[in-house]
N, C-alpha and C positions, 0 to 999 in steps of 0.2 A: 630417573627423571627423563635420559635422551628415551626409555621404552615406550615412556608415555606420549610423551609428542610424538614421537614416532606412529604410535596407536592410532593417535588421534588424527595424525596426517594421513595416515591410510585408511580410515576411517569417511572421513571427507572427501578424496578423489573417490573412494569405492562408491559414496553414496551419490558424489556427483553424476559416475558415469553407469550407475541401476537408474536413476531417473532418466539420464541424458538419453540413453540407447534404450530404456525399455526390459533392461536385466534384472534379472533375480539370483539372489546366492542358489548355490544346491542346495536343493528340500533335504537333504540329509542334512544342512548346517542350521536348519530352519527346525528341525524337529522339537530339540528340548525348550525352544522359546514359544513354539506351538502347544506344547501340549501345560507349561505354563501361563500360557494365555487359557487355554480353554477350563482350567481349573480355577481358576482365579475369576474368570467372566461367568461360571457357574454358580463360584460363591455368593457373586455380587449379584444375578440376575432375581435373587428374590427382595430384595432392593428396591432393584431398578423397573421391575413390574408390580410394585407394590402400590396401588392407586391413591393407597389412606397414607401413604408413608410421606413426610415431611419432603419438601420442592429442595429443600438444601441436602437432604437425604438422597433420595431420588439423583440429582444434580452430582454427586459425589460419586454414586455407584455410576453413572453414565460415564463419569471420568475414566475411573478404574474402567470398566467395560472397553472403551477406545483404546487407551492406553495400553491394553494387550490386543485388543482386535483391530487394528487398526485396519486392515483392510475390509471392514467389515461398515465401516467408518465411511470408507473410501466410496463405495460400492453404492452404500445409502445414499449420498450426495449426488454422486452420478445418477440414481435412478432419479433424485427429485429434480434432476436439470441444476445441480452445480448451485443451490443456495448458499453454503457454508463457503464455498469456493467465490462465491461472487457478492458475498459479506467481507470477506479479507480482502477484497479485492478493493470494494468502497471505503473500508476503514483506512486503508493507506493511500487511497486517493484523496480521503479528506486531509489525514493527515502530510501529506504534500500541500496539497492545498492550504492548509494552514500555516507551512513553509515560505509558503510564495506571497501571501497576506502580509508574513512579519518581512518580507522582503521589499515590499511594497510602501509597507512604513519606513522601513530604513532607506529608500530610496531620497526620503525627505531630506534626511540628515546629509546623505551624500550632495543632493543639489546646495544645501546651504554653503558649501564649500566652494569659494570663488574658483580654484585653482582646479577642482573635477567637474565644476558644472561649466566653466569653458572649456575644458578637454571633452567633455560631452556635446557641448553646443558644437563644437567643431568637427568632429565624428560623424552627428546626426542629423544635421544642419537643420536643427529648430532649437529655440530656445523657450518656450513653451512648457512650463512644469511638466503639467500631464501628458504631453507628447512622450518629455525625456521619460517621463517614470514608467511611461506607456512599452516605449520600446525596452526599456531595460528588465520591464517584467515580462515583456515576449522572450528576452535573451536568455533570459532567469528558466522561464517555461521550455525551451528549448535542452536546455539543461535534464530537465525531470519528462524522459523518454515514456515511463511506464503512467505518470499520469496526461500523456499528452495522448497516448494510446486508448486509456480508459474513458478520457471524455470523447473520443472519435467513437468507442466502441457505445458508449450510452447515447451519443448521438447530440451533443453538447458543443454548444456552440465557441469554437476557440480562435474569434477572427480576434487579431489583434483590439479592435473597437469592444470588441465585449466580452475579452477573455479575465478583464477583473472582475467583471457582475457572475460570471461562471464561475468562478471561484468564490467568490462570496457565496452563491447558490448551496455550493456544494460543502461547502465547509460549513457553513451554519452559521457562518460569519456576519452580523449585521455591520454596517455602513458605517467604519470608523472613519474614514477619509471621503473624500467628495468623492466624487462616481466620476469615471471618464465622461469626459465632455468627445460633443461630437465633431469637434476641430482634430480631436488623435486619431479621425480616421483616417485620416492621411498621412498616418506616423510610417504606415507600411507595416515596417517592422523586418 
């Protein structure tokens, strides 16, 4: 059992610091999972260029095909300008963003509470639903670094006054609670 964790712990730094720095094991330690891969992605490429061959079919040999080729994976996406890279990227910005929504909701609960929402009244000096909820979903957003990055890098608008209609936006989320009102823009934040 300690071999394994063990394994696996060197496993995890070795792979953190090939990404981190840009290294590769020695091609001699790379061989038998190379020449693996290429046996394996030969069997499956009549598969996977079969045109009449079923999309779930097709869909499975592309698996297998990755799955040993992975730099080959890699390569393709970089030529196309980073689509599969910049689909992962929107799926877990929605899914934060869909974080921050049920945050939003629960903000309600916290205001019903005499005893947090004068601890917040006092804090933030409004007493203003949508102010409080306003700023506490910027503090919430301030929290989630990689989607605060992602909506700067699409070009998305995250001023306090309209960083919940952005998230709605993007999560797919329709209008379960009122929209900020335009008194929050003065929440700051």
């Amino acid at each position: 059992m300690l071999k394994f964790i063990a394994g696996a712990a060197m496993g995890a730094v070795l792979s953190f610091i090939f990404v981190q720095f840009n290294l590769a094991p020695p091609a001699i330690l790379k061989l038998p999972e190379r020449v693996k891969g290429d046996l394996v992605s030969a069997a499956t490429e009549a598969q996977l260029y079969d045109m009449t061959a079923a999309a779930d079919v097709r869909e499975r040999a592309l698996k297998v095909y990755f799955d040993n080729r992975s730099t080959d994976a890699a390569k393709l996406d970089a030529s196309l300008g980073h689509p599969f890279l910049n689909a992962m990227y929107k799926v877990r910005a929605q899914r934060e963003a869909r974080q921050l929504l049920g945050k939003w909701s629960a903000f309600e609960k916290v205001l019903s509470q005499p005893a947090l929402r004068e601890a917040l009244v006092r804090k933030h000096g409004t007493d203003k639903d949508d102010q409080l909820k306003t700023v506490l979903l910027v503090e919430a957003f301030g929290k989630m670094p990689f989607l605060e990055s992602w909506l700067t890098s699409q070009s998305l608008d995250t001023a306090p006054v309209n960083l919940l209609a952005t998230l709605r936006q993007i999560s797919g989320a329709s209008g379960d609670t009122a929209p900020v009102s335009s008194e929050s823009a003065s929440s700051g934040g």
